[in-house]
VOTI-60493 format. One line per 10 residues: for each residue x, y, z of N, C-alpha, C. Coordinates in steps of 0.2 Angstrom, whole numbers. Example, Ala and Ser with C-alpha at 12.3 -4.5 7.8 and 13.67 -1.06 7.14 Angstrom:
# VOTI-60493
66:-28:39:62:-22:39:66:-16:39 | 64:-11:35:68:-5:36:64:0:39 $
This chain:
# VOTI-60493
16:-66:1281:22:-62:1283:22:-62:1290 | 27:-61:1292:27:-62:1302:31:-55:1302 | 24:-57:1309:25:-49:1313:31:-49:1316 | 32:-43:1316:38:-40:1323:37:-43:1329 | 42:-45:1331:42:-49:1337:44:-44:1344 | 39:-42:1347:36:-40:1353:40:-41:1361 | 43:-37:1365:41:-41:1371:36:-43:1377 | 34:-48:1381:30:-48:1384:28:-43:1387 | 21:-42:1387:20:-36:1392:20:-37:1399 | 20:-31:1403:23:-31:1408:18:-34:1414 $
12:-35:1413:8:-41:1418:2:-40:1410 | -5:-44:1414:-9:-47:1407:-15:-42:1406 | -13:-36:1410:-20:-32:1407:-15:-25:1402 | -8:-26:1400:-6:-23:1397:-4:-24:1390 | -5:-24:1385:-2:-24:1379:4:-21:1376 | 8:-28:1374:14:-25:1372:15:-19:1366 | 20:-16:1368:23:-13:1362:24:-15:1357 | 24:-11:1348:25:-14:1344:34:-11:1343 | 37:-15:1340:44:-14:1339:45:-15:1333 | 50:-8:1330:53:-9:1324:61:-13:1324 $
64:-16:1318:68:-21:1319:75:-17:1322 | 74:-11:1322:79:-5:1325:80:-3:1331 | 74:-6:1337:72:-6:1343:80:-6:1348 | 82:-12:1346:89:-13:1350:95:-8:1348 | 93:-5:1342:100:0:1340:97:6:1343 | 93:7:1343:91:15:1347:92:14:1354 | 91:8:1356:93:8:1365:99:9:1365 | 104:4:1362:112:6:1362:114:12:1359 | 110:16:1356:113:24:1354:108:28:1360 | 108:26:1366:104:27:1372:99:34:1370 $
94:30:1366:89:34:1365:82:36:1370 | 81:40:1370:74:41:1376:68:38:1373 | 65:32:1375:60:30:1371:53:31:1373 | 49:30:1369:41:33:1373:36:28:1369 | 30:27:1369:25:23:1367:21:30:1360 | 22:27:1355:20:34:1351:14:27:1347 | 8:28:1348:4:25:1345:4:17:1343 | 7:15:1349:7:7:1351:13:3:1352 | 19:10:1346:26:8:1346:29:11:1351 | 34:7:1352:40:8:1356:45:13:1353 $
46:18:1353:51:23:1349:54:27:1350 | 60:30:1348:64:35:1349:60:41:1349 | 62:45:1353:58:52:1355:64:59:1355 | 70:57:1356:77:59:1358:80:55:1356 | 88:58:1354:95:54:1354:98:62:1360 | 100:62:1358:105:69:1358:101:76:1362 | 97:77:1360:90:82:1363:89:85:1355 | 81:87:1356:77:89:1350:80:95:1348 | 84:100:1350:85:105:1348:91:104:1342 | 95:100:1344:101:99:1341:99:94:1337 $
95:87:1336:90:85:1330:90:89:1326 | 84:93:1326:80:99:1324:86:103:1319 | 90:107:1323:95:109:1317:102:107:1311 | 102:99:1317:105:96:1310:104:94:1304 | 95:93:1305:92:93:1299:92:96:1294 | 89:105:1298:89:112:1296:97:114:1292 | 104:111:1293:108:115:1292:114:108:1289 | 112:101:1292:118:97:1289:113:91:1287 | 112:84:1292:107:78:1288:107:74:1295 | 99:71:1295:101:67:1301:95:60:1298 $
96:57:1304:93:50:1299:86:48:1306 | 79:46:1304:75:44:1303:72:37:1305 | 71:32:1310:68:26:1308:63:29:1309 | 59:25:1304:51:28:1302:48:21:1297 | 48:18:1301:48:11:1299:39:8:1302 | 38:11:1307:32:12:1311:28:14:1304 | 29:16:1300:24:19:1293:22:11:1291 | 15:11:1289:11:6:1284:12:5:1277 | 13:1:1273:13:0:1266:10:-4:1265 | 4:-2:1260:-1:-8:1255:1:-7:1248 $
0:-13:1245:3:-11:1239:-7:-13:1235 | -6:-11:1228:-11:-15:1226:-9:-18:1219 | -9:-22:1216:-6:-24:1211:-14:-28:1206 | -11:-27:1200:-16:-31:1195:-21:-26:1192 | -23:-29:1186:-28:-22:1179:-31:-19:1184 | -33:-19:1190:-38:-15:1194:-36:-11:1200 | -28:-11:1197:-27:-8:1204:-28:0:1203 | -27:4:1197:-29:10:1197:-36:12:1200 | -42:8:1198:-47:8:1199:-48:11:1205 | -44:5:1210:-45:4:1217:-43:10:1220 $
-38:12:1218:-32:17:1221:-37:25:1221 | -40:28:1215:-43:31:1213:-49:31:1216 | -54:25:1217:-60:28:1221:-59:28:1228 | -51:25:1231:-48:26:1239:-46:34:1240 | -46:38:1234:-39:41:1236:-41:48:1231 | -40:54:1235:-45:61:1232:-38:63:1226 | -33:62:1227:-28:63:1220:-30:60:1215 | -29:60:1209:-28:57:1205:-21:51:1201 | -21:46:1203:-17:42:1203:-14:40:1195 | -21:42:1188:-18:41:1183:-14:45:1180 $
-10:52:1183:-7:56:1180:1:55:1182 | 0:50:1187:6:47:1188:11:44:1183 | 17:45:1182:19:41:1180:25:37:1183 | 27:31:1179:32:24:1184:36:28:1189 | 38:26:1193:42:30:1197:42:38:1201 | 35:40:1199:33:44:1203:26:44:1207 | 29:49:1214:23:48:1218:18:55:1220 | 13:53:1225:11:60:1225:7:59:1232 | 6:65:1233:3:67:1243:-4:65:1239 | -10:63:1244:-15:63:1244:-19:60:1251 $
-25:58:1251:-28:56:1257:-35:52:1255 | -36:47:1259:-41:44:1261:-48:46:1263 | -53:48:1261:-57:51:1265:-64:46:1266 | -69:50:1272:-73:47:1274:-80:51:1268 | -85:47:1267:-91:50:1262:-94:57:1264 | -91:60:1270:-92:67:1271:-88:71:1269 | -82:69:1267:-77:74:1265:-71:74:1272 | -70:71:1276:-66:71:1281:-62:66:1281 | -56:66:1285:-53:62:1283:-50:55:1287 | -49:48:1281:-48:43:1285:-39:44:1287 $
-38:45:1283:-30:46:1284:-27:50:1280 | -18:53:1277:-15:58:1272:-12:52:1272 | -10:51:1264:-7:45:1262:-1:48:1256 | 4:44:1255:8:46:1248:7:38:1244 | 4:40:1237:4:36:1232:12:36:1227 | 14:30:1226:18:29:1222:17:21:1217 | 19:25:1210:17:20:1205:22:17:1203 | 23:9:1206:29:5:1207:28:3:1198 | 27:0:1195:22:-1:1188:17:0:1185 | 18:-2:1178:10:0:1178:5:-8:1182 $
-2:-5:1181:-4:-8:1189:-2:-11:1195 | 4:-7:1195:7:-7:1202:7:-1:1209 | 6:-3:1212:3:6:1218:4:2:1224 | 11:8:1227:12:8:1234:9:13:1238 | 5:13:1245:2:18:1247:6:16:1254 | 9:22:1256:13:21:1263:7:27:1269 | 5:24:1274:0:27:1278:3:28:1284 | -1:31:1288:3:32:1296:3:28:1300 | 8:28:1304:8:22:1308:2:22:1315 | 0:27:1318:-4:26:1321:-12:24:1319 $
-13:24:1312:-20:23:1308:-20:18:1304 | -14:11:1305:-10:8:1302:-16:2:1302 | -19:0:1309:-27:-5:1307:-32:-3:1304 | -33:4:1309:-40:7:1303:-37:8:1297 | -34:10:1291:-34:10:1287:-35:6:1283 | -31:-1:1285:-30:-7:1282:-39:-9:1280 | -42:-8:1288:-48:-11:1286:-52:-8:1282 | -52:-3:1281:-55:3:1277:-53:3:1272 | -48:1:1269:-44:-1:1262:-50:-8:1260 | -49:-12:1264:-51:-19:1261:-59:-19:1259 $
-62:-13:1265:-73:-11:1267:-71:-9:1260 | -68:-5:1258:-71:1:1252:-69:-3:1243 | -62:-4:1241:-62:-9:1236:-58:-15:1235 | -59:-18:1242:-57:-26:1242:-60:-30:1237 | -67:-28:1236:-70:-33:1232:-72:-29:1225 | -68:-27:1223:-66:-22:1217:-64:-27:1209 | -63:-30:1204:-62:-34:1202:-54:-32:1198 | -50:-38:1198:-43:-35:1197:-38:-33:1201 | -39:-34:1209:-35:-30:1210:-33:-34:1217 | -28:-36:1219:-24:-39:1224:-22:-35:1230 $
-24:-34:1235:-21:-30:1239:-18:-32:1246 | -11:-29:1247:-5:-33:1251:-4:-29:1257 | -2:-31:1263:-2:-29:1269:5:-29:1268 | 9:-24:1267:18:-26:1268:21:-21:1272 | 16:-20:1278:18:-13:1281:25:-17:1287 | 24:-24:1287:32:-27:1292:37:-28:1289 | 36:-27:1282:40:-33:1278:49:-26:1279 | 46:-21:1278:52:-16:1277:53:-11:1280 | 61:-10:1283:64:-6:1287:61:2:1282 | 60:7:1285:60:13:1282:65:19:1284 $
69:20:1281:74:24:1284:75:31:1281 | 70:38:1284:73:43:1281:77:48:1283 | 83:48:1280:90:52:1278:88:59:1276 | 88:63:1278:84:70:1278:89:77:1278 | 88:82:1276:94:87:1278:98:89:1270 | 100:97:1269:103:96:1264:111:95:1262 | 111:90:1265:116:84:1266:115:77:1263 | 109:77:1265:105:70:1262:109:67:1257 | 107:69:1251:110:66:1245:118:66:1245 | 120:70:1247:130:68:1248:132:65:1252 $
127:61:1256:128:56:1263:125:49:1260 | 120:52:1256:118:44:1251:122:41:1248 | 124:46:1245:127:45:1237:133:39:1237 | 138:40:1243:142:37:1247:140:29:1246 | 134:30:1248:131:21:1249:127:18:1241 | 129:20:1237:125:19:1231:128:22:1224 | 128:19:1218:130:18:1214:125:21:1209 | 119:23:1213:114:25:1206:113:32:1209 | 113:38:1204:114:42:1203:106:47:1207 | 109:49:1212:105:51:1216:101:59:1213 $
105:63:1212:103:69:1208:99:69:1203 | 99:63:1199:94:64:1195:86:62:1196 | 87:60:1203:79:60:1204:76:65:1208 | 71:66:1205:66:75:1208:61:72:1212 | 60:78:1216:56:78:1222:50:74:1221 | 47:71:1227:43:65:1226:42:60:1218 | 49:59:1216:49:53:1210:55:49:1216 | 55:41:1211:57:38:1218:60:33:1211 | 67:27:1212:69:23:1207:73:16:1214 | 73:12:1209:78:5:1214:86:6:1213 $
88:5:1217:96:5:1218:99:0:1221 | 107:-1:1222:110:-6:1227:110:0:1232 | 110:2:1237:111:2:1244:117:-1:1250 | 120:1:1250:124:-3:1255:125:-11:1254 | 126:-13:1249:127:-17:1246:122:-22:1248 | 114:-20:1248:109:-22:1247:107:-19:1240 | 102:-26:1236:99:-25:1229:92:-22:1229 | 92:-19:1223:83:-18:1224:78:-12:1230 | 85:-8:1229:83:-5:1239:78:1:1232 | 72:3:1235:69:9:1234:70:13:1236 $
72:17:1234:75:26:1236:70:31:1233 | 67:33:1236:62:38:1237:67:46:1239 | 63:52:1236:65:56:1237:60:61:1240 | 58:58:1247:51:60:1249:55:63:1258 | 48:66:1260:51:65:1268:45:69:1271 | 48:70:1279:41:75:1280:47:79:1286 | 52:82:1284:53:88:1286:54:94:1285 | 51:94:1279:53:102:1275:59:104:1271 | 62:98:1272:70:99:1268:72:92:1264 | 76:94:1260:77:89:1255:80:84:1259 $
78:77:1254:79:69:1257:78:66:1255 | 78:58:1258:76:52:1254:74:48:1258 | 70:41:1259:67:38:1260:70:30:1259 | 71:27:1261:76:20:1259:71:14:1262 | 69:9:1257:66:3:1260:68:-3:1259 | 72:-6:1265:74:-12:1265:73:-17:1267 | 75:-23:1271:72:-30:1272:73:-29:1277 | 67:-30:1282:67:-28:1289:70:-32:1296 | 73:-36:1292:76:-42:1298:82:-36:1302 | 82:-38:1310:86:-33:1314:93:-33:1312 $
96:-39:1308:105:-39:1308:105:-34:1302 | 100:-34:1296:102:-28:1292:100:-23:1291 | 94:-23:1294:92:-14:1297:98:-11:1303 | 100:-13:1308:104:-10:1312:113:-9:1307 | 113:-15:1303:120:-12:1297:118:-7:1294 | 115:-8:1291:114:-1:1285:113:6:1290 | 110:8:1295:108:11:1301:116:14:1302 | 119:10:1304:125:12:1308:130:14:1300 | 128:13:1292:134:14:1288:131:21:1286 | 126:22:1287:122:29:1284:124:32:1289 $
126:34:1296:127:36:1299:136:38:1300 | 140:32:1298:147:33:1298:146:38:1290 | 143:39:1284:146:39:1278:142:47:1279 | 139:49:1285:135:55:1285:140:61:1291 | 145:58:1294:149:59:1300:153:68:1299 | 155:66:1292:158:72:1290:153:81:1291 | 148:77:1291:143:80:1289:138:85:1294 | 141:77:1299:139:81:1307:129:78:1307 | 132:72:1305:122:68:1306:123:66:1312 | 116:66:1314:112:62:1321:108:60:1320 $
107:54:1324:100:52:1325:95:54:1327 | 90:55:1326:85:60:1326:78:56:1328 | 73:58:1334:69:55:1335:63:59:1333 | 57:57:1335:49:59:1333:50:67:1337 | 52:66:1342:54:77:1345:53:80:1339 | 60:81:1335:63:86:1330:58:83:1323 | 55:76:1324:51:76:1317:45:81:1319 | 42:80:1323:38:86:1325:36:92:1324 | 45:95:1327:43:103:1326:49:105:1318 | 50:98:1316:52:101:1307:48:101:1305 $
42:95:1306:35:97:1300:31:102:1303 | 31:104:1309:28:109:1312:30:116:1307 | 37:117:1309:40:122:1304:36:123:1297 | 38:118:1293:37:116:1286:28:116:1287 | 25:115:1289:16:117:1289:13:108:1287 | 16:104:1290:15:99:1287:8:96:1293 | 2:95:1290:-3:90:1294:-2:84:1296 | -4:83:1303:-1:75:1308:-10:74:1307 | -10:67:1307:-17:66:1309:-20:67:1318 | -23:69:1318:-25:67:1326:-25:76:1328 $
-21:83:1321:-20:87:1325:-22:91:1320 | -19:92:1313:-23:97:1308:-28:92:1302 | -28:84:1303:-34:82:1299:-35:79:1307 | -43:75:1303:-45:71:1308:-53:70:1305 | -56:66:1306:-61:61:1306:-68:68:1307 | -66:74:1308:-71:77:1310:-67:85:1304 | -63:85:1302:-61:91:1298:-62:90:1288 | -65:94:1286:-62:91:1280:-57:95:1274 | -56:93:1267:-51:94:1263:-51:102:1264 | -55:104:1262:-55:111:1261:-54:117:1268 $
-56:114:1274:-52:118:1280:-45:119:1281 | -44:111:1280:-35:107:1279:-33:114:1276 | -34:117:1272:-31:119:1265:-27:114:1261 | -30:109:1260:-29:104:1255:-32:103:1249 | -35:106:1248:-40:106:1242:-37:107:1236 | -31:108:1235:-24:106:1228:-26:99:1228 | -27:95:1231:-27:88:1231:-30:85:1230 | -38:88:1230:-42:83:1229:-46:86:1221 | -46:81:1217:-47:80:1210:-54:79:1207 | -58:85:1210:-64:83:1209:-68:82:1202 $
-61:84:1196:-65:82:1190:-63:74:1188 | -62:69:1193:-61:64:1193:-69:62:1195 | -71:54:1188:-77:54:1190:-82:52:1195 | -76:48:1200:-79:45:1207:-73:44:1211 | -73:46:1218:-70:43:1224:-73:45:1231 | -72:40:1237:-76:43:1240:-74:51:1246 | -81:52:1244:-79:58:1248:-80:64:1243 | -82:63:1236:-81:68:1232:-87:70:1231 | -94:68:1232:-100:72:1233:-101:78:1239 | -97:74:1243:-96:79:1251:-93:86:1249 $
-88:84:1247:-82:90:1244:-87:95:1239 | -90:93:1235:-93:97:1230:-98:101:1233 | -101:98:1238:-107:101:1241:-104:108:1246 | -97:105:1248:-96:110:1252:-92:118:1246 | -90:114:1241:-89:120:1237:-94:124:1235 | -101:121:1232:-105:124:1229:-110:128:1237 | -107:128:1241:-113:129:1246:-107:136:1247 | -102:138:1245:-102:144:1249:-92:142:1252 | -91:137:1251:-84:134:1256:-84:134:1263 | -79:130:1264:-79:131:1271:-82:136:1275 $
-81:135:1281:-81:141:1285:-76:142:1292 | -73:139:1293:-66:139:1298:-61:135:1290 | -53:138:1295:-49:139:1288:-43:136:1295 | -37:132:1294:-32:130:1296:-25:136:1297 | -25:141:1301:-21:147:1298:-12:145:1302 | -7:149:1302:-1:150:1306:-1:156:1312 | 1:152:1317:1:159:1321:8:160:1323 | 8:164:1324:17:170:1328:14:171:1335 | 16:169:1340:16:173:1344:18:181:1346 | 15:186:1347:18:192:1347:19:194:1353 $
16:191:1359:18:193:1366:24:188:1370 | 26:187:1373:30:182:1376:25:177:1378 | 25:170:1376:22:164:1377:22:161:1372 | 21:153:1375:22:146:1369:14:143:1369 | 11:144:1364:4:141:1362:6:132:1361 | 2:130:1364:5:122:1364:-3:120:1363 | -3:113:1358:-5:107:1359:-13:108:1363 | -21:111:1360:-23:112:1363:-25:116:1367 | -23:122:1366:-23:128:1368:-29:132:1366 | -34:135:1369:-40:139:1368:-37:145:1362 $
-38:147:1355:-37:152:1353:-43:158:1352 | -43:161:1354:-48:168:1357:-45:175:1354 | -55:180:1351:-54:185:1348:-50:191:1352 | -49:195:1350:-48:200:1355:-50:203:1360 | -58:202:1358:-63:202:1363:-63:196:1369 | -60:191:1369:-59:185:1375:-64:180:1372 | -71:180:1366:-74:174:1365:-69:170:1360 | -68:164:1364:-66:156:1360:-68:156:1354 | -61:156:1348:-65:155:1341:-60:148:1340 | -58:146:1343:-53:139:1339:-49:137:1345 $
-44:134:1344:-40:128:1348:-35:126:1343 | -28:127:1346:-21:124:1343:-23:119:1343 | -22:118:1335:-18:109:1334:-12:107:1335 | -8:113:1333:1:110:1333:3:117:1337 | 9:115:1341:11:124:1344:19:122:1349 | 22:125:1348:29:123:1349:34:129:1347 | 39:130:1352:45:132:1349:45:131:1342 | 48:136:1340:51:131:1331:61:132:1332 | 64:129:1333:70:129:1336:75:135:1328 | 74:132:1322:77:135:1317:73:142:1317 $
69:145:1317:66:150:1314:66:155:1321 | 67:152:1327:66:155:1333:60:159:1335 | 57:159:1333:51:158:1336:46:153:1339 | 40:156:1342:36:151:1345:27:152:1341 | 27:146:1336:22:144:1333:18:140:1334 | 13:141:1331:6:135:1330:2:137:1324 | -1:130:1324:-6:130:1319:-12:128:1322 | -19:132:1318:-25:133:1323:-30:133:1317 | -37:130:1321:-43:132:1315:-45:136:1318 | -48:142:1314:-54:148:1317:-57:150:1310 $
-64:154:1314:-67:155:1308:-65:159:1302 | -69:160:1296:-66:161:1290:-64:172:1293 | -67:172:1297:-67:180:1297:-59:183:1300 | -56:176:1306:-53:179:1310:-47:177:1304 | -47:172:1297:-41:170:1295:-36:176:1292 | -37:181:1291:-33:184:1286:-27:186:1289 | -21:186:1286:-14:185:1285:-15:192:1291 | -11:194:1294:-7:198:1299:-14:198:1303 | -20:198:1305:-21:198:1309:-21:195:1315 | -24:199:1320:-22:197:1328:-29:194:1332 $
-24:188:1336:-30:184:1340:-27:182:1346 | -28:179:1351:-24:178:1358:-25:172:1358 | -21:168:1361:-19:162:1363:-20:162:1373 | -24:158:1375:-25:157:1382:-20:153:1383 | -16:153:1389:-11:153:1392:-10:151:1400 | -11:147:1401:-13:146:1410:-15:152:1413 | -24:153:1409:-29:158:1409:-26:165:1409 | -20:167:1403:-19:175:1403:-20:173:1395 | -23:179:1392:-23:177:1387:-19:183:1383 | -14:178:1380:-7:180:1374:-7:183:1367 $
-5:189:1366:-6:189:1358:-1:186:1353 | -6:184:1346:0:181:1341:-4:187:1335 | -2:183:1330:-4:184:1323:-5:181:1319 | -9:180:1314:-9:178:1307:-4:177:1303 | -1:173:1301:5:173:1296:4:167:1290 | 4:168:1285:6:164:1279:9:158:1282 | 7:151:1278:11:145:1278:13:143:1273 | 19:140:1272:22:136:1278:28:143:1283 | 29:140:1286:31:146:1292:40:145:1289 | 41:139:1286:48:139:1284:47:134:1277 $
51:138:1273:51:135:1266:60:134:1264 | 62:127:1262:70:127:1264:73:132:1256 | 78:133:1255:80:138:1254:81:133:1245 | 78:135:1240:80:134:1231:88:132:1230 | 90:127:1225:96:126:1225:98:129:1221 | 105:132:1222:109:136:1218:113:131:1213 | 115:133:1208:120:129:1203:128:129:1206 $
């Protein structure tokens, strides 16, 4: 399969940017672009606040094409899928998918993944784009040599474009002919598309509001057409293009884990508060003796909690989180205005004592230290459909 065609770097100790085939259409919708984990990518169109609430109150559209896909096909690909992956892959059925994660044989994490079951022994696993090599490798170390099972690198082959906002679906619906309502949340079917065949339409996303997911043939002339028709047929609607900013502080909102900030190679299932997902009466995957030891020893001991700021100040990215008494018990992962909820949030690990819901811990602040609170997550859940 052929890579994305790259531009020269700018002398020869720099490596170029990866680009997705949407590269040229984000520059002419003069987007602000920045280097997000090797790619060249939109970060802004419009500004992130007005992103942010279009998605919150009408629909805005997504390249997110930078995301990885392996497929694993053949009698052994459940096999595979299952000792990679702490979900349970056989409860699936065709056409639907489910959140899970990769993990390391300590119980921590190699990557958060979503499985979907294209047929039977069929299985698409779409990963992050910045963990897009290690994975790969780390797919093939653990059951490449597994029997029955073929495993495919198709993370170039397809534009991925998610449509998001409770608009989504009446902005889709526009461009397709298959009936978009009957598909439930993370279950996924094939459609025409913009008068593409075979387009997979997924009902997935990761901004905390209903969506879809669209996978097409990544060549630039028809990733930038469909791009620009999803855009005219979303107009009424009041859609924007939207870059990684506003994807940010929607999954920030929604309580949704980035690697690199609520997992990571050093946290495991049960701190995350992931531990819904990992299926440990399943009789092997790896990672699942780790997981059990930590259960039977007691649980965790730091917890993944939401904080509120309660005094005037922005906990960001980072940030020393401290007892009342001034000792260090944690450090923000994620912390940012939250534009729809109007407040100023973050998510944080600290010990099991400091977690419980209202209470109060400070945030250090260019050395003054700030009160918040303990709040329940997700910090914004989108609102049940009415009839």
């Amino acid at each position: 399969m052929a890579e994305i065609v790259t531009s020269p770097p700018l002398h020869e100790n720099v490596k170029a940017l990866r680009k997705t085939a949407l590269n040229a259409t984000h520059r002419q919708h003069k987007a602000s672009m920045v280097d997000f984990g090797g790619w060249d990518m939109p970060v802004t169109y419009a500004g992130l606040i007005a992103e942010h609430m279009a998605v919150r109150t009408g629909v805005g559209l997504f390249d997110v094409s930078h995301m990885g896909d392996i497929q694993f096909r053949g009698p052994g690909s459940l096999a595979a899928v299952n000792q990679l992956c702490m979900n349970d892959a056989s409860r699936l059925q065709v056409g639907q998918a489910h959140y899970s994660a990769m993990l390391q044989p300590d119980g921590t994490f190699v990557d958060d993944v979503v499985v979907h079951k294209l047929s039977e022994n069929d299985y698409l696993i779409v990963i992050n784009a910045g963990t897009r090599e290690k994975d790969i490798q780390w797919v093939r170390k653990q059951v490449g040599h597994m029997p029955g099972v073929h495993i495919n690198d198709f993370s170039d082959y397809y534009t991925q474009l998610a449509i998001q906002g409770p608009k989504a679906e009446a902005t889709l619906q526009k461009l397709t002919d298959t009936d978009l309502s009957v598909i439930k949340n993370y279950w996924f079917t094939w459609g025409k598309v913009c008068g593409l065949y075979n387009v997979m339409i997924a009902r997935t996303g990761y901004t905390g509001e209903d969506g879809f997911e669209i996978y097409i043939p990544s060549d630039e002339p028809t990733s930038g057409r469909v791009w620009g028709e999803v855009l005219a047929a979303g107009a009424e609607f009041g859609i924007m293009p939207c870059g990684l900013g506003s994807r940010n502080t929607l999954r920030l909102e929604a309580a949704m884990a980035l690697y690199g900030h609520e997992i990571s190679d050093t946290l495991n299932v049960f701190e995350a508060n992931l531990g819904r997902y990992a299926k440990l009466d399943k009789p092997s995957f790896v990672g699942r003796e780790a997981l059990l030891e930590v259960q039977n020893t007691g649980g965790p001991k730091k917890k993944l909690v939401g904080l509120e700021m309660i005094e005037r100040g922005i906990g960001r990215d980072g940030y020393p989180v401290l007892s009342l008494t001034g000792e260090k018990i944690g450090e923000i992962t994620s912390g940012s205005p939250a534009p729809f909820l109007k407040k100023n949030i973050a998510m944080a690990y600290v010990p099991i004592e400091y977690s419980a819901v209202d209470g109060e811990v400070a945030i250090e602040i260019r050395g003054q230290a700030v009160k918040a609170k303990v709040v329940a997550l997700p910090f914004y859940k989108r609102p049940k459909k009415t009839a």
